[in-house]
N, C-alpha and C positions, 0 to 999 in steps of 0.2 A: 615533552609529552604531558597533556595535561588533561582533567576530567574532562574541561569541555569540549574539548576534541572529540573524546570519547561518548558524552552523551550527544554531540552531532551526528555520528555514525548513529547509536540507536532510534534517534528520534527518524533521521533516513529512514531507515530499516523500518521505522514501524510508518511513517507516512505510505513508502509504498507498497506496505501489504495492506492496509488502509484503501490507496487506489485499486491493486488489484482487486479486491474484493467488492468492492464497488463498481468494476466493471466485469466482473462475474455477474452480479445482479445486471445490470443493463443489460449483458448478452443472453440471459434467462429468460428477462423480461422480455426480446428480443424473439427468442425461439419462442415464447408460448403466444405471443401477439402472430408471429404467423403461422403456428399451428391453429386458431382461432380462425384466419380467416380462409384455413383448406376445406376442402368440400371433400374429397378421396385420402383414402390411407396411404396410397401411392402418390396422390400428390402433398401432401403432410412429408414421405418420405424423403420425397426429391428436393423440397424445399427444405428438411434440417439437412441434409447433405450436401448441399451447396453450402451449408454456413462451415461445416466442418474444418474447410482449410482456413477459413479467417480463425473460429475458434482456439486451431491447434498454434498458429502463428503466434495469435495474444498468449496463450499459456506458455508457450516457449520462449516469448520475450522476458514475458513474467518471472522465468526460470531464471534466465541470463541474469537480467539485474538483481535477482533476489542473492543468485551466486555470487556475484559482482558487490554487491554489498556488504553479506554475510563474512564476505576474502578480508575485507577492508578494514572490518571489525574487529576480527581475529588478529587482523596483524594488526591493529590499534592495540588490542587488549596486552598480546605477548609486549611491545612497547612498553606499554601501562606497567606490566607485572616487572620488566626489567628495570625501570623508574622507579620503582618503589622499593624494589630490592637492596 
């Protein structure tokens, strides 16, 4: 077990809250681009609601790998600490 194992896992972990966040802004930018071009409040409505299940999908993947990474860490780190013990 070795640091740079270790700071591989972090640099992961922060590249993709990096992309998530980055595609938070594009799906923002997203929703206000076609709120811009509704005419009715009802049709404003029915178009961010259509976007709703792509949106919950992407935060849910988001979740998965952030858990999936966060796992990976943790058990780098207990490694780490039993290595150096």
């Amino acid at each position: 077990m070795n640091t740079q194992e270790l700071m591989h896992d972090l640099s992961t972990l922060a590249r993709h809250e990096a992309q998530a966040l980055a595609a938070h802004r594009a799906a923002l930018r997203e929703r206000w681009q076609v709120a811009r071009r509704t005419r009715t409040f009802a049709e404003l409505l029915r178009h961010q609601l259509d976007l709703l299940p792509l949106t919950t999908r992407r935060l849910a993947d988001d979740h998965r790998r952030r858990m999936a990474l966060l796992r990976d860490l943790l058990r780098r780190l207990a490694g780490f600490r039993q290595a150096t013990s």
